[in-house]
GUKOL-109931 format. One record per residue (C-alpha): residue number from 1; residue in three letters; chain; y, x, z. Coordinates in steps of 0.05 Angstrom, whole numbers. Each point is the difference from the previous one (the first is absolute). Example, Ala and Ser with C-alpha at 12.3 -4.5 7.8 and 13.67 -1.06 7.14 Angstrom:
% residues 2
    n  res  chain       v       u       w
    1  ALA      A     -90     246     156
    2  SER      A      69      27     -13
This chain:
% residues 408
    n  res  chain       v       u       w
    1  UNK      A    2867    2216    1473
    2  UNK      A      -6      74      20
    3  UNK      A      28     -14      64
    4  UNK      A     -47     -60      18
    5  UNK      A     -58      42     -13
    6  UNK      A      27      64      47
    7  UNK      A       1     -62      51
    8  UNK      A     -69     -23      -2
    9  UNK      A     -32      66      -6
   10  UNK      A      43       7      65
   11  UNK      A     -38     -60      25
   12  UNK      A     -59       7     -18
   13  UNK      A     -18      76      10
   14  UNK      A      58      20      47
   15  UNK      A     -24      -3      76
   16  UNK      A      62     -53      34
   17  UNK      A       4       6      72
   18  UNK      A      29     -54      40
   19  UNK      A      28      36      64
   20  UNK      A      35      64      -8
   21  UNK      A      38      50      50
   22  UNK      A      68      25     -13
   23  UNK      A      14      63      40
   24  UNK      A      55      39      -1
   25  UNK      A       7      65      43
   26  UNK      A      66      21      18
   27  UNK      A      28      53      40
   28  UNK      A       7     -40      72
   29  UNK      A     -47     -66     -30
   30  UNK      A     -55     -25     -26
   31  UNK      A      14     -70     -39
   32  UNK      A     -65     -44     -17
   33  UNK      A       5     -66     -30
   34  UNK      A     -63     -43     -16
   35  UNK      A       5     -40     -71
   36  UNK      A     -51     -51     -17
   37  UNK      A      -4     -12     -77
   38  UNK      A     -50     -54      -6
   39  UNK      A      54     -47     -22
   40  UNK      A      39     -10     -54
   41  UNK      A      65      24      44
   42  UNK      A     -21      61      48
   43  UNK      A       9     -15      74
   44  UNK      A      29      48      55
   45  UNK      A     -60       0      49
   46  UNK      A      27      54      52
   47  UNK      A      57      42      10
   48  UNK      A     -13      63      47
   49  UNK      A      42      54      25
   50  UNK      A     -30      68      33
   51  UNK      A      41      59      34
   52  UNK      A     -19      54     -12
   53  UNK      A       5      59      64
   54  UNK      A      47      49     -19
   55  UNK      A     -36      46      43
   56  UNK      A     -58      36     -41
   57  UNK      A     -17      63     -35
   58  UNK      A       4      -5     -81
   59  UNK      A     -73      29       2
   60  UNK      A     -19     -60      35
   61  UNK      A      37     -51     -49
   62  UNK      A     -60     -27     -31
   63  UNK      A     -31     -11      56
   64  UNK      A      53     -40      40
   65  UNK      A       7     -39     -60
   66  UNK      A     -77     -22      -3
   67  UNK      A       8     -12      75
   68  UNK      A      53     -48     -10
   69  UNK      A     -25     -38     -67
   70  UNK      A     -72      -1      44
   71  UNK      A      27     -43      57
   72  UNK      A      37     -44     -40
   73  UNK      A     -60     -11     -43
   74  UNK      A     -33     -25      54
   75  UNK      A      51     -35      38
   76  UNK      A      23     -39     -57
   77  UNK      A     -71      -5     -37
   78  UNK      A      19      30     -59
   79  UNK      A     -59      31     -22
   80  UNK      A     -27     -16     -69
   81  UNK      A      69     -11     -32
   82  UNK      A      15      30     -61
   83  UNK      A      60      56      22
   84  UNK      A      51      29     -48
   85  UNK      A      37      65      45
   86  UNK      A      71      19     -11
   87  UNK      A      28      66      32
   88  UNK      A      79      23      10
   89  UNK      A      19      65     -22
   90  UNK      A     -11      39      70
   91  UNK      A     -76      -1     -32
   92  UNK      A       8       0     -63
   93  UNK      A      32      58     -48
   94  UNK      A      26     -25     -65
   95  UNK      A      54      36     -52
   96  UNK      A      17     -15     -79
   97  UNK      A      -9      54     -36
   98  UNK      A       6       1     -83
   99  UNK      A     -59      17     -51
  100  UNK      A      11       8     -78
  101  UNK      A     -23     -66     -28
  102  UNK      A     -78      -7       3
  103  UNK      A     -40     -59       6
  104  UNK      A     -68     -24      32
  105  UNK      A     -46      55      19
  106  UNK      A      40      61     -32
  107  UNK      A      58     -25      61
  108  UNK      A     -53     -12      50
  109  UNK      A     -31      77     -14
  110  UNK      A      82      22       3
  111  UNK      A      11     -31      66
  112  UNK      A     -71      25      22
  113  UNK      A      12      71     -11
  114  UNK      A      77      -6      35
  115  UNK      A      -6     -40      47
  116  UNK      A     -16      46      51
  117  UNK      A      80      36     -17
  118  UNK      A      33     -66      26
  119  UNK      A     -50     -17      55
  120  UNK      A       3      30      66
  121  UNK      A     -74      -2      14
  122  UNK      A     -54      54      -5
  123  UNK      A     -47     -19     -51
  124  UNK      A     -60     -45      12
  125  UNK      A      34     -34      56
  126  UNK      A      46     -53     -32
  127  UNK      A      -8     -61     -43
  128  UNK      A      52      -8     -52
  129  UNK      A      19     -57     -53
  130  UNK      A      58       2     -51
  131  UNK      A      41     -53     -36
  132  UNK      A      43       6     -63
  133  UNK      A      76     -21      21
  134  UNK      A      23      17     -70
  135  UNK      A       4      24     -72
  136  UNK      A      43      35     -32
  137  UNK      A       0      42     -75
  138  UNK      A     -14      62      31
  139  UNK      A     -28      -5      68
  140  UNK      A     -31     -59      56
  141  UNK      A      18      -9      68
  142  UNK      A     -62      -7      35
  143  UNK      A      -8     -27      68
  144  UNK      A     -46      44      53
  145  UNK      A     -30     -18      63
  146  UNK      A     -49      35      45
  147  UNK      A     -37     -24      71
  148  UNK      A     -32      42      54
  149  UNK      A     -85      -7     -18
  150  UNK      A      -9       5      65
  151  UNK      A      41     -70      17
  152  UNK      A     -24     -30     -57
  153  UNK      A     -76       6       7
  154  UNK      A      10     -16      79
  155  UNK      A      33     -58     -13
  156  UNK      A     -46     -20     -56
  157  UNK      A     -66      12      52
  158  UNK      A      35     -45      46
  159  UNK      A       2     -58     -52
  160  UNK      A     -68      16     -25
  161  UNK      A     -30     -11      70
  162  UNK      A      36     -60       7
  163  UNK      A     -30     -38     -67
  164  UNK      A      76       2     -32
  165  UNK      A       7      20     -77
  166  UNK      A      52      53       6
  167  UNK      A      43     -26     -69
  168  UNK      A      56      59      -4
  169  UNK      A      35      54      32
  170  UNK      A      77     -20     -21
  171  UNK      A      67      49      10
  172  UNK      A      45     -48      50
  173  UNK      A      61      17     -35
  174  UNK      A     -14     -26     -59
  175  UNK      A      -3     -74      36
  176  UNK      A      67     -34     -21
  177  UNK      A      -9     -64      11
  178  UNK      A      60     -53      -1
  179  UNK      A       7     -61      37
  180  UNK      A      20     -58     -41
  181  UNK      A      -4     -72      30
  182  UNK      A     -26     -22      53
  183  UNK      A     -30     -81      19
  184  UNK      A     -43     -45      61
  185  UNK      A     -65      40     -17
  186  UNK      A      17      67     -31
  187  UNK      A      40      39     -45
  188  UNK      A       7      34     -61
  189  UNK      A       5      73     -25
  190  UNK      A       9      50     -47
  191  UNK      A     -30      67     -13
  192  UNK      A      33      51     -31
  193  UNK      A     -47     -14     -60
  194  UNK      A      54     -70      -2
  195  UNK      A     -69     -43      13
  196  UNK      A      21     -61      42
  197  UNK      A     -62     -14      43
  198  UNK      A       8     -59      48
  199  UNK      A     -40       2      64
  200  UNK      A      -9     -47      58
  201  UNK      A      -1       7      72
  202  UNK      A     -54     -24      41
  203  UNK      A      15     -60      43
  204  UNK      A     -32      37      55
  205  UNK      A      58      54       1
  206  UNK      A      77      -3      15
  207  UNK      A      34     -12     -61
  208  UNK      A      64       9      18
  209  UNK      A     -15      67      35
  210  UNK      A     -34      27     -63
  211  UNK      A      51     -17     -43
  212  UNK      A      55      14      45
  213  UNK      A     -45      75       0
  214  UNK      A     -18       1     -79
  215  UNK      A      37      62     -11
  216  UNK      A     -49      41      41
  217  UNK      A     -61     -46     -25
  218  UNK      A       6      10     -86
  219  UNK      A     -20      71       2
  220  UNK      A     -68     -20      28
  221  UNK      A      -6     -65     -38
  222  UNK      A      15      30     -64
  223  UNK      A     -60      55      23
  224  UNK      A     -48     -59      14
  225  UNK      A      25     -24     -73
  226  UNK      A     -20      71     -32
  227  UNK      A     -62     -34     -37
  228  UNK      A      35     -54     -27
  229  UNK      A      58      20     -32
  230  UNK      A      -9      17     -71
  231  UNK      A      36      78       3
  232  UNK      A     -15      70       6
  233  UNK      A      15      37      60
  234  UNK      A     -29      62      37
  235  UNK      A     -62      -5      44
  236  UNK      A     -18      60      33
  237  UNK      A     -80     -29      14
  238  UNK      A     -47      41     -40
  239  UNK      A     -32     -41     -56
  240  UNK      A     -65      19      37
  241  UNK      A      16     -35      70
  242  UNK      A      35     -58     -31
  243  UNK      A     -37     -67      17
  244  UNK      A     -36     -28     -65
  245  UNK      A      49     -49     -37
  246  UNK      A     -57     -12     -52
  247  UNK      A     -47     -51      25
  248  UNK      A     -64      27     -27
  249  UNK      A     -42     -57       7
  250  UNK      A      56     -43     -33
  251  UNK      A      -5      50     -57
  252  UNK      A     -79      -4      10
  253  UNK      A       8     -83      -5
  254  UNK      A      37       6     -62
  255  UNK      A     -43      48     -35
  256  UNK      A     -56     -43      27
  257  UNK      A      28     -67     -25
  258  UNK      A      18      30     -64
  259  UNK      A     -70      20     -15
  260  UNK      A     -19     -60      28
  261  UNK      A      45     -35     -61
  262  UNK      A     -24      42     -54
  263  UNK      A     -71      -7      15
  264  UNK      A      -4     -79      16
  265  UNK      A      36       8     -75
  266  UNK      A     -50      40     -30
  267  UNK      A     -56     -38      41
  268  UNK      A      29     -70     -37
  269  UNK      A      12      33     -70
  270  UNK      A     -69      19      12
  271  UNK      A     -32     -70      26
  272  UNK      A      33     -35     -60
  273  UNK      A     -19      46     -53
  274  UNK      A     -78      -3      35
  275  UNK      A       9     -77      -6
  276  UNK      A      12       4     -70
  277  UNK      A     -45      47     -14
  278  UNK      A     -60     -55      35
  279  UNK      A      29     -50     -33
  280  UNK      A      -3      30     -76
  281  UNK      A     -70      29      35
  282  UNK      A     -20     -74       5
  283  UNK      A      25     -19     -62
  284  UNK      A     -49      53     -31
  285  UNK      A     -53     -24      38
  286  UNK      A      -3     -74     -22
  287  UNK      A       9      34     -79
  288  UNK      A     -64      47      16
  289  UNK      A     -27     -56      28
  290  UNK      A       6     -46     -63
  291  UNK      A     -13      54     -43
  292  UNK      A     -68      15      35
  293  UNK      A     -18     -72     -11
  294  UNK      A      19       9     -76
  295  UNK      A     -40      57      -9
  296  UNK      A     -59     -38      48
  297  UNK      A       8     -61     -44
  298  UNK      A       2      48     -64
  299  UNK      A     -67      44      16
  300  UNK      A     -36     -67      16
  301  UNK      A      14     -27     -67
  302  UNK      A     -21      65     -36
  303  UNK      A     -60       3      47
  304  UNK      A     -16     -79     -30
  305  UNK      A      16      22     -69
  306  UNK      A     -40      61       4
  307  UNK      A     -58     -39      28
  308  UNK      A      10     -58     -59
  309  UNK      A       3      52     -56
  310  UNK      A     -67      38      26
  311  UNK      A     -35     -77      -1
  312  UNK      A      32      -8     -72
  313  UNK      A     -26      73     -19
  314  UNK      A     -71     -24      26
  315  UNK      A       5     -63     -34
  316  UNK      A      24      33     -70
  317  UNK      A     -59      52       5
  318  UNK      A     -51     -53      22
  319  UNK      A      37     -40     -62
  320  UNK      A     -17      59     -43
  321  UNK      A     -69      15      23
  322  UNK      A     -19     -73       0
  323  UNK      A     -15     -61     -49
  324  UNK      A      28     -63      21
  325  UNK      A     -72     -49       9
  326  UNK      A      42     -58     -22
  327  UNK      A      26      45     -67
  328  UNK      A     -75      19     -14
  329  UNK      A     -44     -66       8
  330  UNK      A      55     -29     -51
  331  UNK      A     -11      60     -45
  332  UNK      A     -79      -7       9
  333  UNK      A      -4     -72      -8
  334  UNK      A      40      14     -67
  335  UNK      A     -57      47     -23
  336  UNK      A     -59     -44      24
  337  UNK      A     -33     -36     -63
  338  UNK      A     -31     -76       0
  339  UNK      A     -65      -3      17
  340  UNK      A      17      60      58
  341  UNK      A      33     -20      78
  342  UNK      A       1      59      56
  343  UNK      A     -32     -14      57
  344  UNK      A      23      58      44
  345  UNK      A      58      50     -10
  346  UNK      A      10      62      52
  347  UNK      A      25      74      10
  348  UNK      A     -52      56      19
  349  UNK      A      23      50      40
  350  UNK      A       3      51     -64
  351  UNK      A      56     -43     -23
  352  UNK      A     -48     -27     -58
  353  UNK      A       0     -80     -16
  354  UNK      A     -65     -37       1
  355  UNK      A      -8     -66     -34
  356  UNK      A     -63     -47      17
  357  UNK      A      -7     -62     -50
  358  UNK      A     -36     -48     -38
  359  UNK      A     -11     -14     -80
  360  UNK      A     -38     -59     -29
  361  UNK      A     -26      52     -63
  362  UNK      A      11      76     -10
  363  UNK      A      43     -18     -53
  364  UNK      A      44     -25      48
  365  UNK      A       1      64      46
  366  UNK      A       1      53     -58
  367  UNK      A      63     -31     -24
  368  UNK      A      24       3      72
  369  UNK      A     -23      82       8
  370  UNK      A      26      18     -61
  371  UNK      A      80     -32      12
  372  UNK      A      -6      32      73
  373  UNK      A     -12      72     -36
  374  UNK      A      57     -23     -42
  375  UNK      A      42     -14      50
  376  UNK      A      70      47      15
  377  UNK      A     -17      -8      76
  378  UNK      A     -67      23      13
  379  UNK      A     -45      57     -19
  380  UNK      A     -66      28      -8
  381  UNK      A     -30     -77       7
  382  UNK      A     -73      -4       7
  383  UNK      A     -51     -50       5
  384  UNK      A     -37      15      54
  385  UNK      A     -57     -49       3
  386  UNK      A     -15     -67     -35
  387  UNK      A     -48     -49      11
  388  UNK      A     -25     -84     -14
  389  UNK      A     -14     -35      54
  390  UNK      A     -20     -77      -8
  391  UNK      A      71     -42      27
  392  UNK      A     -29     -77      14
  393  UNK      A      76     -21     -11
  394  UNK      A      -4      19     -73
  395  UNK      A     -83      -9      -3
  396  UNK      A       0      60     -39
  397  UNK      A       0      72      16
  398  UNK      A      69      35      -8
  399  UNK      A      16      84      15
  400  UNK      A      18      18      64
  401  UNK      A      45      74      -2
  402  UNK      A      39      51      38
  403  UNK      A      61      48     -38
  404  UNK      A      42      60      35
  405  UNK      A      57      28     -38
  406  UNK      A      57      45      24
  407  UNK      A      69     -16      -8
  408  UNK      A      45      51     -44
């Protein structure tokens, strides 16, 4: 599982290049082979030899170097390749020496501060690298090698101006690749890591010649495979010139698709729990709703009531106040005598009762005035006039009279 995921954080946010140049500088040659690893099997593109004049001043090493790599580059069309450089031990120092056993930066400040005992360069004009060969109880047997800065940062300018990643700077002799088996379209080999990498040959090129020739070929094929072998080895390029294996805007994409994830998560936790949240929102509405009606329906029927008990109170205190007509023309026709009728019956406005009638004698009508000032409902009766007047229906005179009282 571990391993699966150092492979596609390789592939993801490790920059792959499809073409890269193997070159290996030896002491009369310069080797170049051209691999193409867009397939699943690498292809041998190109297979190049270069002599190198043995005629030159070791000042000027650099520079016939540059001169060389330059026309080939644009002969062949190289430019924009990915290169991985390999040089042989006429430019190259290297020596084991033995450090008590340190690890990780307290070995890396040891070498640091000796280096310059093994190395026979002035100071500030080499590049160096190291490699642990091996460990023992009491010591390690490190692995130094040092280039010229000079050849190094020419070399590197020259690949700059030609658009080619410069991979690594690799120590020749440590190339021992082994020549396995070979078939119609390629071959395979082995590193001295024992990784068996099988490569083909492109149909354009003379197979038979190449792998009649392989012998001279494997040092710079297993330079162009520097990248993709999984191993440690020295590389002399300064961690500051070395082309950027990191694809940035990979790592950009990721970072960008990962926020991308956790906010289109946190957008849809959050359009759910806002869905809910309207939903219980309408809920509440429709329950105000019927409540408002309820309490609407409610303050009308207290409103009614109200108004029904304040006619009721009116009614009770006009009840109160009042005499029912119909109660008291029963009780005065129970205290009228024979001989006596009413004639008229009203209400003045000082609340007193007047009482117009008719007698046939005064016998009649002081029988009548003195039950009335008996009575339990009136008061303070008086007669207030009485007189005979001739009636033709009775063809005798009877006594015309008027009463007030006031009730108790």
């Amino acid at each position: 599982m571990h391993k699966n995921i150092k492979v596609w954080q390789k592939k993801i946010f490790t920059k792959t290049y499809e073409i890269v140049l193997g070159i290996v500088i030896e002491e009369h040659v310069i080797q170049i082979v051209k691999v193409d690893y867009s397939g699943k099997i690498p292809i041998l593109l190109r297979s190049l030899e270069i002599d190198i004049p043995q005629i030159y001043e070791e000042a000027s090493l650099a520079l016939l170097y540059k001169a060389l790599l330059q026309k080939i580059i644009d002969v062949e069309g190289l430019a924009k390749c990915a290169v991985v450089v390999a040089f042989s031990a006429k430019d190259i120092f290297s020596c084991l020496v033995d450090f008590p056993v340190l690890e990780g930066a307290a070995l890396r400040e040891a070498i640091k501060w000796d280096v310059e005992k093994y190395i026979p360069f002035l100071a500030g004009e080499y590049y160096y690298d190291f490699q642990v060969i091996e460990k023992k109880e009491t010591k390690i047997a490190v692995h130094i090698a040092a280039v010229d800065k000079v050849l190094l940062n020419t070399l590197a300018i020259l690949f700059k101006a030609n658009s080619m990643p410069l991979l690594g700077i690799l120590e020749a002799a440590t190339l021992q690749a082994e020549f396995i088996e070979e078939n119609e379209i390629g071959f395979v080999w082995q590193v001295h890591a024992a990784v068996e990498q099988t490569i083909n040959i492109s149909p354009s090129l003379d197979t038979q010649s190449i792998l009649s020739q392989h012998d001279r070929l494997l040092p710079a094929i297993e330079t162009a495979f520097y990248k993709k072998l999984d191993r440690k080895q020295i590389n002399l390029l300064p961690f500051e010139q070395c082309a950027d294996e990191v694809v940035l805007y990979r790592l950009f994409v990721g970072i960008l698709i990962l926020l991308s994830c956790c906010f289109s998560s946190w957008y849809g936790y959050t359009c759910v729990k806002i869905y809910n949240m309207e939903q219980q929102l309408a809920k509440n509405d429709v329950a105000l709703k019927l409540l408002d009606e309820s309490i609407s329906r409610r303050d009308k029927l207290a409103e009614t009531k109200q108004k029904i008990d304040d006619k009721n109170s009116i009614l009770i205190n006009l009840s109160n106040q009042k005499i029912s007509w119909y109660a008291m023309m029963v009780h005065l026709g129970n205290l009228v005598v024979d001989d006596v009728w009413l004639t008229e019956v009203y209400l003045s406005d000082k609340n007193e009762l007047s009482l117009q009638g008719k007698s046939l004698d005064y016998q009649g009508l002081a029988s009548f005035v003195k039950k009335f000032e008996k009575d339990t409902l009136f008061s303070e009766a008086a007669l207030i006039n009485s007189k005979n007047i001739r009636d033709e229906s009775f063809t005798k005179d009877i006594t015309v009279f008027e009463i007030t009282a006031k009730f108790k």
